[in-house]
N, C-alpha and C positions, 0 to 999 in steps of 0.2 A: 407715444410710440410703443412703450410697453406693453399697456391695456391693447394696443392693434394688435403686436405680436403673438402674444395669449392665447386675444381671441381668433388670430389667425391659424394656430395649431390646433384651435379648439375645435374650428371650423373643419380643417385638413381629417383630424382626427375621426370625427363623426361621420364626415364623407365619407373616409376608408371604410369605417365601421359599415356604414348603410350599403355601399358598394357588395362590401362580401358578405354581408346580409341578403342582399339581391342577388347574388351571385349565387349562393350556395341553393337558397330557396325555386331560382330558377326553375322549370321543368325542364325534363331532360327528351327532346326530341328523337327518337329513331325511325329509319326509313324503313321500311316492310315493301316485300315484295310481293305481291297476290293476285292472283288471276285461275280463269277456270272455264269451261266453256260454256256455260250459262251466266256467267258472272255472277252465280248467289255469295262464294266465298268473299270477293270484293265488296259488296252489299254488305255484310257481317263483320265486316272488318272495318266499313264504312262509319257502320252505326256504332262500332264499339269506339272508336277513336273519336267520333263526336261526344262521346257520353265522359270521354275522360276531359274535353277540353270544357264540356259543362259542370260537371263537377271539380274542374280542376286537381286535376290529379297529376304525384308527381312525374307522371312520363305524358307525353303526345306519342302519337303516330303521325308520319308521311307517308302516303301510300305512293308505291309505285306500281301503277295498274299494266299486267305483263297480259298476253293470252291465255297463255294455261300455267297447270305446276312444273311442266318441263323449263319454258324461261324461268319463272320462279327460281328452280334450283340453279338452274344455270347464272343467275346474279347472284343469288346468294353464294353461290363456291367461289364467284368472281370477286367477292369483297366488295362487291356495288351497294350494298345492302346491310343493313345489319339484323335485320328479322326476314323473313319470310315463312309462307304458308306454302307448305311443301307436301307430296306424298312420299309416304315411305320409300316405293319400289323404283322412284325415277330420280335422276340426276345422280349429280356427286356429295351427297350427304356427311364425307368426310372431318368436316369442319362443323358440322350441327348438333347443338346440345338440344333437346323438349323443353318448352317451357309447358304446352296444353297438348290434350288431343283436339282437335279441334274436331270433327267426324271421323265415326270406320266408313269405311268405302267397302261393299261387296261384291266380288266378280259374279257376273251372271250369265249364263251362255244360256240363251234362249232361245226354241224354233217354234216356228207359226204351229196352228192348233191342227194333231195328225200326224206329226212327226214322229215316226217310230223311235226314239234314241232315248236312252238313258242316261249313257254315261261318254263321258269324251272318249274312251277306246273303243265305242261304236260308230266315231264317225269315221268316215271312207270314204274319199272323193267328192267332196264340197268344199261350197266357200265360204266362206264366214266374212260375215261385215263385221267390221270394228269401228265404235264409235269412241275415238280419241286414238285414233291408231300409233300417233306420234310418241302418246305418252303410254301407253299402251306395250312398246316395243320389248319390253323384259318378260311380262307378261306372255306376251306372245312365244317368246324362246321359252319358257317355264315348262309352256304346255309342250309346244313342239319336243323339246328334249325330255320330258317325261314321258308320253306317250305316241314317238316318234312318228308325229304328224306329217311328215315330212315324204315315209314310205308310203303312209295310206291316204299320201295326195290331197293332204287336206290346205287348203291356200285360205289368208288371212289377206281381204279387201277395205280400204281405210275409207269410211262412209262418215259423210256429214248426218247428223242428228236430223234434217229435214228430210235426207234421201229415203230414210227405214223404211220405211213403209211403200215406197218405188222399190226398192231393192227387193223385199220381198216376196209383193205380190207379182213382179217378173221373175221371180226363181234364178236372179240375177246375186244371191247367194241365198243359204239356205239355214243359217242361224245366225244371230247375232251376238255379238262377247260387248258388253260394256263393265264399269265400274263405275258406282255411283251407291251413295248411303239410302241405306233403310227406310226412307223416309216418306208420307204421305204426299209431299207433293212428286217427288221422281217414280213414285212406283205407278201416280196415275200414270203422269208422259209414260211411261213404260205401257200402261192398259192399252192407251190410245193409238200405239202405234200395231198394233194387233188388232184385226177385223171381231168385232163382239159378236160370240155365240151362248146361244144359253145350253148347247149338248156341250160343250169343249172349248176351254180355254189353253193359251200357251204353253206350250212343253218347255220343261225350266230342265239343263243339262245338267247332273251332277257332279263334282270332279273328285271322283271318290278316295284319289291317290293324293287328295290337300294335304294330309297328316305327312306323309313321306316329302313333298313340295314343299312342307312349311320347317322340318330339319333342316335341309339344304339352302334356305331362302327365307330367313331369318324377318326377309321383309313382310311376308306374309304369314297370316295364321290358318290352321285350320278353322272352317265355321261352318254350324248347321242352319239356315233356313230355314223359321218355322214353318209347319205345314202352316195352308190359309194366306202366306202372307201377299204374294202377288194376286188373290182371287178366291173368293171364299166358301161361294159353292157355285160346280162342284168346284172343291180346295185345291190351289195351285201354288206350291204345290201339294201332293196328296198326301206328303209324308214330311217327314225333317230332310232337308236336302242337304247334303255335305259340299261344300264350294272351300272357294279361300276367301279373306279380308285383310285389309289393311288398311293403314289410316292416311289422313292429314293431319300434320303439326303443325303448330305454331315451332320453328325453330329458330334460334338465338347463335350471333356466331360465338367461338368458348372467348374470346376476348374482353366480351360484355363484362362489366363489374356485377359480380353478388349482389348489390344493395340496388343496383336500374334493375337486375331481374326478377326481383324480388315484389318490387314495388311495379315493376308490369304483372309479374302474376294475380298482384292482389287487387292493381287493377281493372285485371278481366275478368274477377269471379269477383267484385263487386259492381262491375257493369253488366255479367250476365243476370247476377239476379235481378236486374233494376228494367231490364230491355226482355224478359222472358215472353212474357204475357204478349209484345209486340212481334218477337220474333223468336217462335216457338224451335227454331230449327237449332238456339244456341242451346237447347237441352241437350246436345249430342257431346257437348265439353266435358273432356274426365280427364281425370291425371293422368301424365305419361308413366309407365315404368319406372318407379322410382329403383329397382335393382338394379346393384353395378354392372352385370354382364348386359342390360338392353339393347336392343339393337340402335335405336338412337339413345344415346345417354342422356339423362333428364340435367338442365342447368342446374349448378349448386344452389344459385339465387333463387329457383322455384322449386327445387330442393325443402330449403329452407323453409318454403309458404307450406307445403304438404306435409312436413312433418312433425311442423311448431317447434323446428328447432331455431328461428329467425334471432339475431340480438335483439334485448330490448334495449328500453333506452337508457338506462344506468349501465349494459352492458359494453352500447355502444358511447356514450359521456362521461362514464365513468372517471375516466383519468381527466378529462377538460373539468367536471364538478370540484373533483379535487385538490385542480390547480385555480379556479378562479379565485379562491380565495386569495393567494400568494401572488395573483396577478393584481386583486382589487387593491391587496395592502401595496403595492408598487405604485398603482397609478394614484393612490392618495397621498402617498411621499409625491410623486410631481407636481401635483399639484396641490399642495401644501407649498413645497419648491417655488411655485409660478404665483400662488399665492402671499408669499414672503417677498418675490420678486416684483409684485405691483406694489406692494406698500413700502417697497425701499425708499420710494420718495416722500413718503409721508413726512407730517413733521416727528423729529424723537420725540417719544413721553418725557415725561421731568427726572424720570430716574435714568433716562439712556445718554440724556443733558448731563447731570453729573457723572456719571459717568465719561462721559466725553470730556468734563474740565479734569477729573482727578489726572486723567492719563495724559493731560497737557502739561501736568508738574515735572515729569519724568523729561519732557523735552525742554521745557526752558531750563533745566539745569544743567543742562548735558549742549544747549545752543552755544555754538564757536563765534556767530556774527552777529549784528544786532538787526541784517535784512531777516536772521532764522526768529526772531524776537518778533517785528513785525509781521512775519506769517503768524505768528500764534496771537497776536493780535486779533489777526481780520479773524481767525477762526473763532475766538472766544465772541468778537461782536458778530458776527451770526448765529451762535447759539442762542445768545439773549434775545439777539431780534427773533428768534423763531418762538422762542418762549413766551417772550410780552404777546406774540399771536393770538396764546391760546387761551380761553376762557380760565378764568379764577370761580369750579362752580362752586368750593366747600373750605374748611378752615383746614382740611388734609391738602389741600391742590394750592392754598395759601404758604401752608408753612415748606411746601415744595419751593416754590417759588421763592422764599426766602434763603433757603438751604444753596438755589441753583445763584443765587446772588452774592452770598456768604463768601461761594467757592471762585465766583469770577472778584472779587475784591482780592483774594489771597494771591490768587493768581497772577494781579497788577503787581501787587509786591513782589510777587517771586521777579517777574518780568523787571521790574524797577531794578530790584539787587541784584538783579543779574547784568544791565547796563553798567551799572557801577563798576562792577567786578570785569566787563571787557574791556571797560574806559581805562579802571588803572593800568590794565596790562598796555596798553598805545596811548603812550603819554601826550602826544599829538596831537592825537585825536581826543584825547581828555580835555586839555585846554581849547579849545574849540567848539566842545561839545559845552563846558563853561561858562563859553562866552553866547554858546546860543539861550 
């Protein structure tokens, strides 16, 4: 029952151990919100949440696929979510720390090829399609109350991506405003939706007042557009065009713990490097603004990854290193303890034998009855019977043996003269005991 006991705590024990071994080791799951109207964001966000569960890395992703960044933020301010891929300029950002930039996005207000305009204070009584008009709608008030669109009649029409080129070519409006990144594959869709000339390519708008729009509206920067970049001869456009940008983030809600954002930072810039060659479009990833006044605040946890100020691991075990010593010499006292406690039933050695007769002198002298004689009887014949048990292997284990005999013969005597001496006190029982 003992040896069950033991190994029954031994067993409890380990479990617990293995338990919060599994426990702690766990990956740590969060939901991501993403969506976009091509769905490449969800595609990117796709493959980097497969690359962490193949490398097993400490976090996963759940994606929750929304339509564009306006649901997006709309769950993430809802607390539906604990990550989401957001743009700067839309929703309620209030609660979002950066973990990545994930792409700039640049506005570009564009009119079919012949369009006399330069700049947004030249337009006058047209209409502009917007592509994403929904998420679009800050955007649109920027411009309106900058360059009070409003009196020179200029109307902003919400156009699906397949209409552009119907809207167009019916003069059913007469430029169009999107936001969309830098990038080889969107700048073709962008060619393609403009009829190809080889005298003249698409008029790119400029919004020359970005620098004044981006004080005010923190969400955007100013940005120049290299010449060449939508069309390269002749260059379109022909100069550096002044616009605004702004981004998408990866953003964290500030509840998240330092050490999950930590360890998601590090693992999306060891999944971008590994997924580059595949999907070129994740070169667009950079640090968020690590400055404290940003307009999105950058999480402390990826903080931490950008400026190699993260714990290590004496930093962060430090105090557990220190203490497992004080813990190890503990659990070798128990079991030492449980150790001590299985061989209680052993047989005594020959020295814990004498031992056990010396300290039976003290009680036959001090015995008031001759039943208290009798216990010390039975006790002294199981010592011996335990003794004769044990092998005799050497002439030290012999003269033990002699010694534990020695002291059970003295002990008959003590026992003997000690009957005598309760006999004479009960004379009755004296003669009696006589006659037995």
């Amino acid at each position: 029952m003992r040896i069950a006991l033991v190994a029954g705590l031994v067993l409890l024990a380990g479990g617990a151990s293995l338990f919060a071994y599994r426990w702690y080791e766990r990956p740590t799951t969060l939901t991501i919100a993403v969506g976009s109207l091509d769905g490449e964001a969800g595609r990117l966000v796709s493959a980097i949440a497969g690359k962490f569960a193949q490398s097993k890395a400490p976090v996963r992703l759940s994606l929750v696929q929304t339509p564009g960044p306006l649901e997006s933020a709309k769950a993430f301010a809802s607390g539906k979510v604990d990550l989401a891929v957001v743009r700067g300029d839309v929703g309620d950002l209030s609660q979002a720390q950066a973990v990545i930039v994930l792409a700039h996005a640049t506005v570009l207000l564009v009119a079919p090829p012949g369009a006399a305009i330069s700049d947004v204070a030249e337009l006058k009584r047209v209409a502009i399609g917007v592509i994403g008009a929904e998420a679009n709608q800050k955007l649109i008030k920027v411009l309106t109350d900058e360059y009070d669109l409003t009196r020179a009649g200029v109307t902003f029409k919400p156009l699906a991506p397949a209409d552009v080129r119907r809207a167009l070519d019916t003069k059913e409006v007469r430029a169009i405003l999107l936001v969309m990144p830098l990038t080889e594959k969107y700048l073709s869709l962008l060619r393609n939706v403009f009829a190809r000339t080889t005298r003249a390519g698409p008029v790119m708008i400029a919004i020359e007042s970005a620098g004044a729009i981006a004080e005010k509206e923190r969400a955007y920067e100013s940005f120049d557009v290299p010449k060449g970049t939508l069309r390269g001869s002749p260059p379109v456009p022909a100069d550096d065009l002044t616009t605004l940008q702004t981004s998408f983030y990866l953003v964290a809600q500030k509840k998240l713990g330092n050490d999950v954002i930590s360890d998601l930072t590090q693992s999306i810039m060891n999944a971008r490097r590994e997924l580059l060659a595949e999907l070129p479009a994740l070169s667009q990833i950079a640090t968020p603004d690590t400055d404290a006044g940003a307009y999105i605040p950058v999480h402390p946890g990826a903080a931490a990854v950008y400026e190699g100020t993260r714990e290590s691991f004496l930093d962060q075990w430090g105090n557990a290193i220190f203490l497992a010593p004080m813990i190890a010499g503990g659990l070798a006292s128990v079991l030492a303890a449980a150790w001590k406690f299985l061989r209680s039933s052993e047989a005594p050695s020959r020295k814990e034998a004498l031992d056990t007769l010396y300290a039976l002198a003290g009680r036959i002298r001090m015995a008031r009855r001759v039943s208290d004689l009798e216990e010390i009887e039975r006790e002294i014949d199981q010592v011996l019977r335990t003794q004769r048990e044990q092998p005799v292997a050497d002439d030290k284990a012999e003269r033990a043996v002699t010694a534990v005999n020695v002291a059970a013969h003295r002990l008959e005597n003590l026992i003997h003269d000690r009957r005598i001496h309760l006999a004479s006190r009960q004379p009755g029982q004296a003669g009696s005991q006589v006659e037995s």
